[in-house]
C-alpha positions in Angstrom: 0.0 0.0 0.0 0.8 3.4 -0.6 0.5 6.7 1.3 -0.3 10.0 0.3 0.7 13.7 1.8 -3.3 14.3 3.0 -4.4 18.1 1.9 -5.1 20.6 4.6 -8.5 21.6 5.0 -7.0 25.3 5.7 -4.6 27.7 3.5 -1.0 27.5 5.1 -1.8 31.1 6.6 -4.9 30.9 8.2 -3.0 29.5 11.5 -1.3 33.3 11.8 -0.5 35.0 13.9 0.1 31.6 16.3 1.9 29.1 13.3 3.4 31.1 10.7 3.0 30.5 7.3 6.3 29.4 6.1 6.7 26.7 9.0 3.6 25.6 8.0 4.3 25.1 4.3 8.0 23.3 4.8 6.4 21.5 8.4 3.6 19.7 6.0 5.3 19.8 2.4 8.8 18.6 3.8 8.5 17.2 6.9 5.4 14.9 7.0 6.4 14.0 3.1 9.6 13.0 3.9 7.9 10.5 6.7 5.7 9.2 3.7 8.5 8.8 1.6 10.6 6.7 3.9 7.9 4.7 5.3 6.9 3.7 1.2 10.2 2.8 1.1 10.1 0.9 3.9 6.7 -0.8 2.8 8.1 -1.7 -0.3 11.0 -3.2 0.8 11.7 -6.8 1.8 11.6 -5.9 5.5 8.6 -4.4 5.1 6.7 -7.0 3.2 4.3 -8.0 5.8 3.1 -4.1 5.9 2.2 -3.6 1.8 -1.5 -4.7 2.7 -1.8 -2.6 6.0 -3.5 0.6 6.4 -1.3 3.6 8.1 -3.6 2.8 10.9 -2.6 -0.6 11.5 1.0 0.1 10.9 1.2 2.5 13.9 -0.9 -0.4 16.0 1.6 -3.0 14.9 5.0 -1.0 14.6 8.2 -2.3 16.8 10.2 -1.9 14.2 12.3 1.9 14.5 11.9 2.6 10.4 8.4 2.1 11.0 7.5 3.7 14.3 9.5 6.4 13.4 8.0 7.2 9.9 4.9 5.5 10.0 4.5 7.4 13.6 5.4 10.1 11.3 2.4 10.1 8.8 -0.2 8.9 11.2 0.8 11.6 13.8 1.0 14.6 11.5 -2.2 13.1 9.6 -4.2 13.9 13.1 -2.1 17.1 13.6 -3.3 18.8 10.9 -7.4 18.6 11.7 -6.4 19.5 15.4 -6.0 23.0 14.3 -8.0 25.5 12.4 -7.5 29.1 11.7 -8.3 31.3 15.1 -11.9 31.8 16.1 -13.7 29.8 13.2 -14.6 27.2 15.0 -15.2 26.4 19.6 -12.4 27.6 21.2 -13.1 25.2 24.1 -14.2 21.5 24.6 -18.1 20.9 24.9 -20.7 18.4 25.3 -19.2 15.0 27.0 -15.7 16.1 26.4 -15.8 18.7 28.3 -18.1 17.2 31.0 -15.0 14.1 30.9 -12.2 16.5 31.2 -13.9 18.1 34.3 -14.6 14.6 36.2 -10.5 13.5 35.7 -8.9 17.0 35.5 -11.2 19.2 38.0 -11.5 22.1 34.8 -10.6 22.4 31.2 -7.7 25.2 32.4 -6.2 22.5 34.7 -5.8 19.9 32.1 -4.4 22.7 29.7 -1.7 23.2 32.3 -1.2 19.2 32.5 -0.3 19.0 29.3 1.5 22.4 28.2 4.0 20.8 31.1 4.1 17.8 29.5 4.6 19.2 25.9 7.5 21.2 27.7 9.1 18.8 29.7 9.4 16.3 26.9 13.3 16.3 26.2 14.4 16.7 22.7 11.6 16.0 20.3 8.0 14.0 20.8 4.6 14.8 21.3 2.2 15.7 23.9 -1.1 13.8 24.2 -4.5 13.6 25.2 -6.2 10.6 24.9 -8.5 8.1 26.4 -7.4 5.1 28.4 -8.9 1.3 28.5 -10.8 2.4 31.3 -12.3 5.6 29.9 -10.6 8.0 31.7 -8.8 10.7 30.2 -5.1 11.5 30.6 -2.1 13.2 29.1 1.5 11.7 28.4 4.3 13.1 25.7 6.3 10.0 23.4 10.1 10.7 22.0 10.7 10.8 18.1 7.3 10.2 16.3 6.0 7.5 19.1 2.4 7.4 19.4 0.2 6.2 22.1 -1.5 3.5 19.9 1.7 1.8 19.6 2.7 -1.5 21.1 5.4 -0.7 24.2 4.6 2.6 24.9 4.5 4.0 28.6 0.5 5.0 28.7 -1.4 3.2 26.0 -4.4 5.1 25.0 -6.1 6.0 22.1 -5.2 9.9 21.2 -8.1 12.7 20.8 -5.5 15.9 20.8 -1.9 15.6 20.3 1.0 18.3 20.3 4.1 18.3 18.2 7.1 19.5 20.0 10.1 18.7 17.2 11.6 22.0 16.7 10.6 21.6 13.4 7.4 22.7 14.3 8.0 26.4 15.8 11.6 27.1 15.4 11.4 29.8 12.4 8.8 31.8 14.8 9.7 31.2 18.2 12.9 29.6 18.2 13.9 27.9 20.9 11.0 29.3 22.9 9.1 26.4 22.9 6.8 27.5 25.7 5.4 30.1 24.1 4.3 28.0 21.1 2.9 25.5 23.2 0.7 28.6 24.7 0.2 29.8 21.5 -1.7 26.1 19.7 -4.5 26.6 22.0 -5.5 29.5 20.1 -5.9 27.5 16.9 -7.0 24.2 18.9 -9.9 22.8 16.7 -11.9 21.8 19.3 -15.1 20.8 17.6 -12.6 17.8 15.7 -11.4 16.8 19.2 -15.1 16.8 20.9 -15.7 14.6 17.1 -12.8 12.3 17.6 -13.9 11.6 21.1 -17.3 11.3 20.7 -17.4 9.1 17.7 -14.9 6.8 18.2 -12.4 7.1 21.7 -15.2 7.4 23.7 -16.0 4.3 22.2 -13.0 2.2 22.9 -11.7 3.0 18.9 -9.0 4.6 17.4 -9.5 7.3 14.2 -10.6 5.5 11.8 -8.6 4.6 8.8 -10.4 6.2 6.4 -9.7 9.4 7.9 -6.2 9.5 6.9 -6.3 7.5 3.8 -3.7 6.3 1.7 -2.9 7.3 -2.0 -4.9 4.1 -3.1 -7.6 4.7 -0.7 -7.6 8.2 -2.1 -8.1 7.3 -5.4 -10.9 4.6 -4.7 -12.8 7.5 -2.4 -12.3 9.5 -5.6 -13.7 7.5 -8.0 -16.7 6.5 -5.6 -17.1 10.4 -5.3 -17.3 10.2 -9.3 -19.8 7.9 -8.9 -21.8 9.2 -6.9 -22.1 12.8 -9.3 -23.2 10.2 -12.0 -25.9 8.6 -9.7 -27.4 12.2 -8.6 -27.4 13.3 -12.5 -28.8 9.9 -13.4 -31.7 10.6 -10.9 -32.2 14.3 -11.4 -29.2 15.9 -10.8 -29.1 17.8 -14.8 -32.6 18.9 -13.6 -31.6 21.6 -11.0 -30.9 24.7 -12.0 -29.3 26.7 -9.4 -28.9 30.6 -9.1 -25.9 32.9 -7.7 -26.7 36.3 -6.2 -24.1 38.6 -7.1 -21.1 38.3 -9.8 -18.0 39.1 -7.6 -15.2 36.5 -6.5 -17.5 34.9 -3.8 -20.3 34.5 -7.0 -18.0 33.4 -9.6 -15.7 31.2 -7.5 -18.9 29.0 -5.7 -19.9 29.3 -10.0 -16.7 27.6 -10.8 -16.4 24.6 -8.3 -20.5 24.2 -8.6 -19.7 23.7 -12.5 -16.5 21.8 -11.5 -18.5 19.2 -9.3 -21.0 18.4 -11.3 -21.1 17.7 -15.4 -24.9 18.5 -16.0 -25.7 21.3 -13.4 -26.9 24.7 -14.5 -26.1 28.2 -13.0 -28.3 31.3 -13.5 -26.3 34.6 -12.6 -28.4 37.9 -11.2 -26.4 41.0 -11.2 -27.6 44.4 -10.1 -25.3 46.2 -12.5 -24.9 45.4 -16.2 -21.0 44.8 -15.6 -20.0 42.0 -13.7 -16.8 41.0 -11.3 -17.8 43.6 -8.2 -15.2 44.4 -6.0 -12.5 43.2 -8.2 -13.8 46.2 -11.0 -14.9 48.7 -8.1 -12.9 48.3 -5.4 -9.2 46.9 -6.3 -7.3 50.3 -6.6 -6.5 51.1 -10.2 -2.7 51.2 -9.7 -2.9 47.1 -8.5 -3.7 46.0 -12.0 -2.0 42.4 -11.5 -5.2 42.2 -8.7 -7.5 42.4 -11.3 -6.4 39.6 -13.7 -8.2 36.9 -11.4 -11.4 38.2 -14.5 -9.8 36.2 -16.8 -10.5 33.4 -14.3 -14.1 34.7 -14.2 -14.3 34.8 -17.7 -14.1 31.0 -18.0 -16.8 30.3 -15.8 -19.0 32.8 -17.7 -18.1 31.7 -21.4 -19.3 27.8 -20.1 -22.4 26.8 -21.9 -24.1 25.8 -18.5 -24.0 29.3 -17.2 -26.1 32.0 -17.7 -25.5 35.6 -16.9 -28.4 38.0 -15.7 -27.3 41.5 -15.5 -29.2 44.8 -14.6 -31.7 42.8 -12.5 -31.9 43.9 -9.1 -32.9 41.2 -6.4 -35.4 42.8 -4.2 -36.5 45.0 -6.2 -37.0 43.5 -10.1 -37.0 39.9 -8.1 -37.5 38.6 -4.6 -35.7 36.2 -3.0 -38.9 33.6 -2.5 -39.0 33.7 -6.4 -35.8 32.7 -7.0 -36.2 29.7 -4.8 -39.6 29.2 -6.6 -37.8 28.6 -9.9 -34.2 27.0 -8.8 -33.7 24.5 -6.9 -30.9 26.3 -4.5 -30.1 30.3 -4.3 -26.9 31.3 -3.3 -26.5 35.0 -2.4 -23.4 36.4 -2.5 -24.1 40.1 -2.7 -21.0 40.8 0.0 -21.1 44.1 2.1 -23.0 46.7 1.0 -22.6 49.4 3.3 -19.9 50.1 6.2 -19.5 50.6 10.1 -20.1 54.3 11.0 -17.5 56.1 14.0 -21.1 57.5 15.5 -19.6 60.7 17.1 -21.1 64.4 16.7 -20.7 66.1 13.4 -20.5 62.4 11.4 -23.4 64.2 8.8 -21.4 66.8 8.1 -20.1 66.9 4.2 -17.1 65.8 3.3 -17.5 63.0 5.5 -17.8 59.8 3.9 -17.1 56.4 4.0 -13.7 54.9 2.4 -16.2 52.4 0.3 -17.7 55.8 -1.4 -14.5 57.0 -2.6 -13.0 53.5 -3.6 -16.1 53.1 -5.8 -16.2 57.0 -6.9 -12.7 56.8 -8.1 -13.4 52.9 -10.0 -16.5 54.4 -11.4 -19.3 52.7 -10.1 -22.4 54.0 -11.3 -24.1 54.9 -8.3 -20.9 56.7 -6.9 -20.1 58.6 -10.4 -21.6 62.2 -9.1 -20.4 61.6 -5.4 -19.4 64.9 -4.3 -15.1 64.9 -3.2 -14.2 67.7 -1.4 -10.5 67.8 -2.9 -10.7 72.0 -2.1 -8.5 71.2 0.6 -5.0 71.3 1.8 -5.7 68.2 4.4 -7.5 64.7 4.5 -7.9 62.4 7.5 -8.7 58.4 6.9 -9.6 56.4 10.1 -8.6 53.4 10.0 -5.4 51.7 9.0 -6.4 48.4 6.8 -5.3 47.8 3.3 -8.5 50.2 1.9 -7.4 53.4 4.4 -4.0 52.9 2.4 -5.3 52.8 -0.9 -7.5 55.8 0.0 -4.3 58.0 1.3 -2.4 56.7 -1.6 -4.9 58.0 -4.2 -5.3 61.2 -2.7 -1.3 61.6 -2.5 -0.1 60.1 -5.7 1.1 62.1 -8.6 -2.1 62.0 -10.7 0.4 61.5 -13.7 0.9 58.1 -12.5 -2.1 57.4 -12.5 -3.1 58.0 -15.9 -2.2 54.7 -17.3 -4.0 53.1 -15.2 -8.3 52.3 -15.6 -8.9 55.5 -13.0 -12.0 57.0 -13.9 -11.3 59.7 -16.2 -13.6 62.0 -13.7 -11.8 60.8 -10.9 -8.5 61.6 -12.3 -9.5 65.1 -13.4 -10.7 66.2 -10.0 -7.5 64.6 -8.2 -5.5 66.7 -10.9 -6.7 69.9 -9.3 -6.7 68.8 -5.8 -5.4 70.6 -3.1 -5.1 68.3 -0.7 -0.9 68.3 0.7 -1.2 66.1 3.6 -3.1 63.0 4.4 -3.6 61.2 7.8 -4.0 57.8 8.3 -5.2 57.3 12.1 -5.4 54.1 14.2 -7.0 53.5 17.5 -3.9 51.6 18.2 -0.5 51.3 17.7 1.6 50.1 14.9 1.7 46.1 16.3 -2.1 46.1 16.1 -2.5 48.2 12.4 -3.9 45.7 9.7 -2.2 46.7 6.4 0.2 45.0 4.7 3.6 45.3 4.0 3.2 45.5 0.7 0.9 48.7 1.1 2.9 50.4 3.7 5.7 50.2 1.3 4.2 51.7 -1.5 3.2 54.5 0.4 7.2 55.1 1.8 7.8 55.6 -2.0 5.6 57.5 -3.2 7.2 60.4 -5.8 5.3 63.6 -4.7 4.8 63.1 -0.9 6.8 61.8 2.4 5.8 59.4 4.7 6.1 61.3 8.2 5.9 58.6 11.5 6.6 60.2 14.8 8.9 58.1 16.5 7.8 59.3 20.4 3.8 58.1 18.9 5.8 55.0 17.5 7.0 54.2 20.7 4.0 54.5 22.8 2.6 52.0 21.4 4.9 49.7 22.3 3.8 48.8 25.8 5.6 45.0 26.8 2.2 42.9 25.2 2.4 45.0 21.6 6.4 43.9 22.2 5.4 40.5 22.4 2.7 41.0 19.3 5.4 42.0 17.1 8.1 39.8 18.3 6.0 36.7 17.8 4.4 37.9 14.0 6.9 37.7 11.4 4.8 40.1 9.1 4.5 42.7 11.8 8.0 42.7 12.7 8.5 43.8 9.2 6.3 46.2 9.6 7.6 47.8 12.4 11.2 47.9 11.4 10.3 49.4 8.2 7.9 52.1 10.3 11.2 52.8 12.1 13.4 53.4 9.7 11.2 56.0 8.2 10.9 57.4 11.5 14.1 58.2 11.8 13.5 60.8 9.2 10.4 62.4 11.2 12.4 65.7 11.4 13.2 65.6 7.8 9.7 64.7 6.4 7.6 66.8 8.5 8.8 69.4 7.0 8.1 68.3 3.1 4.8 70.4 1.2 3.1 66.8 0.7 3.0 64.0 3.5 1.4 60.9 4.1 1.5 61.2 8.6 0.8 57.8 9.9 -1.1 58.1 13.4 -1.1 55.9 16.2 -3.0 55.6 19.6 -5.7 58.0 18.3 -9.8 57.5 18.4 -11.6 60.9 16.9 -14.5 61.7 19.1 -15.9 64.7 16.9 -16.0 66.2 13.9 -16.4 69.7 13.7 -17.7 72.2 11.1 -16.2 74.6 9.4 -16.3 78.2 10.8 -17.4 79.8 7.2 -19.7 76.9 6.6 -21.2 75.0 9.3 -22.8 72.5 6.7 -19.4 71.0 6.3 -16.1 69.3 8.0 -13.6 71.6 9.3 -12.1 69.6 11.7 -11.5 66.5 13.5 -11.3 65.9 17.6 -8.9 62.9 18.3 -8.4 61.3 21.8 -5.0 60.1 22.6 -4.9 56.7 24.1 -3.4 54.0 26.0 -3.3 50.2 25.4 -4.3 47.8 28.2 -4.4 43.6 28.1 -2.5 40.9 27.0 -1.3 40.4 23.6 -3.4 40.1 20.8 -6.3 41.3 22.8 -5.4 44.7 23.3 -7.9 47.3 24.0 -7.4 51.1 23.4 -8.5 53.3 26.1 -9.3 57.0 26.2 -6.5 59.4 28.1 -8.3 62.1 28.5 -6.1 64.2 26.5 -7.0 65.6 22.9 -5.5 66.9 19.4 -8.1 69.0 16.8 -6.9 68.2 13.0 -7.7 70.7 10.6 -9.6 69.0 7.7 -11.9 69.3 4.6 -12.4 65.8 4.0 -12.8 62.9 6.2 -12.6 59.1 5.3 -14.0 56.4 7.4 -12.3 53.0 6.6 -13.1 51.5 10.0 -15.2 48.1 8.0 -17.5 47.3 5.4 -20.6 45.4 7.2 -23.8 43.7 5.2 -27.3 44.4 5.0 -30.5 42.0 5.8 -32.0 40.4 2.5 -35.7 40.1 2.4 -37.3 37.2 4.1 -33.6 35.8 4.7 -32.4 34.6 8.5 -30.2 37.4 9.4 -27.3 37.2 11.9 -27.5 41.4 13.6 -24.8 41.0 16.0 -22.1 39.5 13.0 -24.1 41.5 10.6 -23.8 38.7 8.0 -26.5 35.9 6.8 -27.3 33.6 9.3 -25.7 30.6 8.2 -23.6 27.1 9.3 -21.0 25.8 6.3 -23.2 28.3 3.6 -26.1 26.6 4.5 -28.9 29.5 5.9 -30.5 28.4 9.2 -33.0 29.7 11.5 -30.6 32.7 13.8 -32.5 31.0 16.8 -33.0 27.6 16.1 -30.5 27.1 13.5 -32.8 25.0 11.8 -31.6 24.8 7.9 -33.7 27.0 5.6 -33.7 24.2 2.3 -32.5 25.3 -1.0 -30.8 28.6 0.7 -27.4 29.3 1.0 -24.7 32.3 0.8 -21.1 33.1 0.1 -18.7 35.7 0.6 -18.4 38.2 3.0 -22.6 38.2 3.5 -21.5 34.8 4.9 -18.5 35.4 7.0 -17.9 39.5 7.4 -15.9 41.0 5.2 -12.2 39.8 5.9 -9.6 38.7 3.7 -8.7 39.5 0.6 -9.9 38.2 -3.2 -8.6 34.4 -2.8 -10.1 33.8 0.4 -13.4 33.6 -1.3 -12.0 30.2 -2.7 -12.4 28.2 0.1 -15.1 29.9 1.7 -17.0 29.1 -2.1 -15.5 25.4 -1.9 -17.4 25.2 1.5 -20.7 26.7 0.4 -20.8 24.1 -2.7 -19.7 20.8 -0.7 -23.4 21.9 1.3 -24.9 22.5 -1.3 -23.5 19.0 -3.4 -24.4 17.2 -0.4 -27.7 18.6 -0.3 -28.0 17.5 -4.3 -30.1 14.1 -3.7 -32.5 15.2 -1.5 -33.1 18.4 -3.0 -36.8 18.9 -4.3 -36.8 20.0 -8.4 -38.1 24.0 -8.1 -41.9 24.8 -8.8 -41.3 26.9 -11.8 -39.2 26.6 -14.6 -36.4 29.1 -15.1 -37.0 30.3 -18.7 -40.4 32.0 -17.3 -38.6 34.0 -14.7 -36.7 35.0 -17.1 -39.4 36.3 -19.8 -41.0 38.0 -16.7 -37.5 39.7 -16.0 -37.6 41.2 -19.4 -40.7 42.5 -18.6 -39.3 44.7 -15.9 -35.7 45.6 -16.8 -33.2 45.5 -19.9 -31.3 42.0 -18.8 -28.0 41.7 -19.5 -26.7 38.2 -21.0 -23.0 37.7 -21.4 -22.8 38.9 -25.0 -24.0 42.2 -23.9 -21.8 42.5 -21.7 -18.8 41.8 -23.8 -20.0 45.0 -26.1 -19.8 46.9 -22.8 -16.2 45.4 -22.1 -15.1 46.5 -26.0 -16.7 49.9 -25.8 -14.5 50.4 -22.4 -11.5 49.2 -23.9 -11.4 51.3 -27.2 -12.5 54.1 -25.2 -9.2 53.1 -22.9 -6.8 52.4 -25.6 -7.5 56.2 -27.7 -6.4 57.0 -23.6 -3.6 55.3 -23.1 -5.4 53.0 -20.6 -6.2 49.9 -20.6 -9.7 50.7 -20.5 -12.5 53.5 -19.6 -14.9 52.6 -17.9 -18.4 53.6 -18.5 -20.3 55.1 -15.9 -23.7 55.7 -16.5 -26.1 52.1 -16.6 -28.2 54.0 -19.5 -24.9 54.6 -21.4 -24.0 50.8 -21.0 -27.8 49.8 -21.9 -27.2 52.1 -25.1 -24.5 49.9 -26.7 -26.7 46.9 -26.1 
């Protein structure tokens, strides 16, 4: 038999800030493949004979042998290790149900048995694991193994069948934490994937049995489950499965990517697109700023998906108001909406209705050219701008305003956009955070752009730098590879603070600051003319830090105010809304019941009106690949829709001008003349009846 490196059910990032991203890659890439390697080898060697019909499983049950407890410990071990974690927060963050109730009755408290086994995960000499796992009796306990041991195996010190397990090789932490191994070990309980450890012990150690085999299959297992998988997409379309028409709500990367693996999955399915605008690809054509290009080219991705002859596009047709919700589902047999956010947080403080303040989302899609935002009214009359907030969209928003418009030409700016930023005034631009430079969410790759712009300086105060770095935003930085960037890079510009603040145009990066009021203008009390900041303090551990009000205040001159503080989504028509998360109510994409979390059938979502909006463009992949496994499980049991789909859409063009693919393509060619007699690569139209006209 032959084994196979298994595939994460996470992106090698979503562990940070607690495993970092490249120990991640080389830990399951080199590491556990090099224990696959050797124990193949072994297996197909004439001392390992007796093993070629034996699943990893049984290996590890049977292995004396040190080729075979080492690297069949190896795979089996990291096999497990990999579903004991999860990125932070997306699943329980402590043990439940029985589990928790067992851990209680032979540890006294779930923080008890934590300490229990960090000491034996740091006592272990040299390299091992820590474990929890149930005994023959039923009792839980903990115990660490050397090299790749595992409980299971025959001669080990406490036999039991493992439910959580720990790896302590070096290999595991050492390009974060080095040989801090303590804090790592404190640092897996915020990635613990507790709801696979309640699993594991409810299912089977509870039971007296280990984890199954055919949860850590081998390569021919693989293949078999595969081709049974096959099957069973022939069996649904034999029985209906060409039948079901679904429909997608929205056309951005959460709509197009759960398009894509729905088409992927199954041969004979057929997807209806709805679009409120007659152009599709959302965010990615009004909100990915016009100088990031190389962002954009996940459309010829899109473009695929849209030229397949099972999918059908639907633009200008606005759900809710052309179309409801409950008649979609009365004419497909599943709706997915993926409309993402539509509107964003406010700072509610005094003077927020005041013009020229608006949120960052306005001016993203004012200067992309969305048609709704084409007449938003910029106050660039001014000599100063002030963006709260410090994410990725804050940056673009100070880097826009700052850039030399000359660069931007070449880009697919809106021609309107880049005509009023050629006659602004504005010299300086503040970007202001709450808190301080360990806790700010952009980039590297933004901050840096913004050190180099042509026309303006990047100004940090080093004493404001400073402040923030109380001994838990220390710890923050020292533990977060990215962040450490960050703030070295911070610091060397801040050691030109007396220098820059002198320059006509800045970019000032603010720490420690919340604005508590915004205040008119003195010759026209209809609009900003100010901003009142609080300075703050931090307080709390790291990577919980809170900002707190000192009491003490600053009042920036302004004309024009961005808020960049979040995007956040709005309820849909008879749809189960979550109002705390401000997203669809919703388990795996599948809309429940915010109460009872009863399933709604035939309704799902995707996209940041599933999750919030976090993350960029190609976390919509497996957030999309999560929706459509619910919805391909659904499949079978999943009722043919009332209605046919042709007559909802014969009714649609009764209402509104729809928009099939082959429109749109005369909108795309119209945009990219009108771009190339430009210089650009294209110019966007503006105006829905101007679109409608070419059609």
């Amino acid at each position: 038999m032959t084994f196979s490196l298994p595939q994460l059910s996470y992106n090698y990032n979503a562990l940070e800030p607690f495993v970092d991203t490249e120990t991640m890659n080389i830990h399951h890439t080199k590491h556990h493949q090099a224990y696959i390697n050797n124990i193949n080898n072994y297996v197909n060697s004439d001392a390992g004979a007796e093993l070629k019909s034996k699943s990893i499983l049984e290996v590890v049950k049977t292995a004396t042998a040190a080729p075979v407890r080492n690297n069949g410990g190896g795979h089996y071990n990291h096999s497990l290790f990999w579903t004991w974690m999860t990125s932070p927060g997306s699943t329980n963050t402590t043990p439940h149900g029985a589990l928790k109730a067992r851990i209680e009755q032979d540890f006294g408290s779930v923080d008890a048995m934590k300490e229990k086994f960090n000491a034996a995960a740091s006592t272990r000499f040299g390299s091992g694991w820590a474990w929890l796992g149930v005994k023959e009796d039923g009792t839980l306990a903990i115990t660490s193994t050397p090299n790749q041991d595992n409980p299971l195996m025959p001669n080990t010190e406490n036999p039991m069948i493992p439910i959580l397990g720990l790896d302590v090789w070096e290999h595991a932490y050492y390009l974060k934490y080095q040989n801090r191994r303590p804090e790592y070990i404190s640092a897996f309980w915020n990635v613990a994937n507790w709801d696979k450890v309640v699993e594991y012990y409810d299912n089977y150690a509870s039971k007296g049995q280990a984890v199954p085999d055919h949860l850590r299959i081998s390569i021919m297992m693989f293949r078999r489950s595969m081709l049974r998988s096959v099957q069973l997409h022939r069996s649904i379309s034999s029985v209906g499965l060409g039948k079901h028409r679904l429909c997608v709500v929205g056309s951005g990367p959460a709509g197009f990517y759960t398009a894509k693996y729905l088409l992927k999955e199954n041969d004979d399915v057929h997807i209806d697109m709805i679009e409120a605008l007659p152009t599709p690809y959302g965010l990615v054509r009004s909100g990915v700023a016009p100088d990031h290009p190389e962002v954009k080219s996940v459309m010829h991705d899109f473009e695929k998906v849209a030229t397949d002859q099972r999918f059908t596009f639907l633009g200008n047709v606005r759900v809710g108001q052309d179309v409801s919700v409950d008649q979609l589902r009365s004419h497909y047999s599943a709706v997915v909406i993926a409309s993402g956010a539509t509107d964003d947080r406010k700072l509610n403080i005094p003077g927020e209705e005041l013009n020229g303040v608006m949120a960052a989302r306005s001016f993203v899609n004012w200067y992309n050219g969305h048609p709704s935002f084409r007449d938003l009214n910029v106050p660039l009359d001014t000599d100063t701008a002030v963006v709260i907030g410090q994410g990725n969209v804050a940056v673009d928003c100070a880097r826009i305003l700052s850039k030399n418009p000359t660069e931007l030409a070449s880009t697919d700016i809106s021609q309107h956009a880049l005509d009023a930023l050629s006659k602004s005034g504005i010299k300086k631009v503040l970007l202001v955070g709450r808190r301080g430079c360990a806790q700010a969410a952009f980039t590297m790759k933004e901050l840096r752009e913004i050190t180099k712009l042509s026309d303006a300086s990047c100004v940090v105060d080093p004493l404001e730098l400073d402040r923030g770095l109380n001994p838990a935003s220390l710890k923050e930085v020292e533990e977060q590879r990215a962040q450490k960037r960050i703030y070295q890079l911070l610091s060397t510009v801040a050691k030109d603070y007396k220098q820059h603040i002198q320059n006509d145009k800045q970019v000032q990066i603010r720490f420690l600051l919340s604005p508590v009021e915004i205040l008119p203008d003195a010759n026209d009390r209809t609009k900003v003319g100010a901003i009142k900041v609080e300075k703050n303090t931090l307080s709390g551990e790291a990577y919980k830090q809170q900002a707190h009000g000192a009491k003490e205040y600053e009042v920036i001159p302004c004309g024009l105010v961005l808020r960049s503080i979040g995007y956040k989504s709005q309820p849909v028509d008879n749809v189960p809304f979550d109002s705390k998360r401000n997203v669809l109510s919703n388990i795996a994409g599948r809309i429940v019941d915010v109460a009872t979390k009863e399933v709604v059938p035939g309704l799902y979502c995707a996209g940041w009106i599933k999750r919030g909006p976090s993350g960029i463009i190609g976390t919509n992949i497996n957030d999309a690949r999560e929706t459509v496994n619910s919805i391909v499980a659904d499949l079978p049991s999943m009722p043919l829709p009332a209605k046919d789909a042709s007559d909802l859409h014969e009714a649609l063009k009764a209402k509104t001008k729809v928009v099939t693919w082959a429109d749109y393509q005369k909108i795309e060619q119209a945009e990219n003349a009108a771009g190339e007699s430009l210089g650009k690569p294209r110019e966007k139209l503006t105006s829905v009846a101007e679109m409608l006209a070419l059609i």
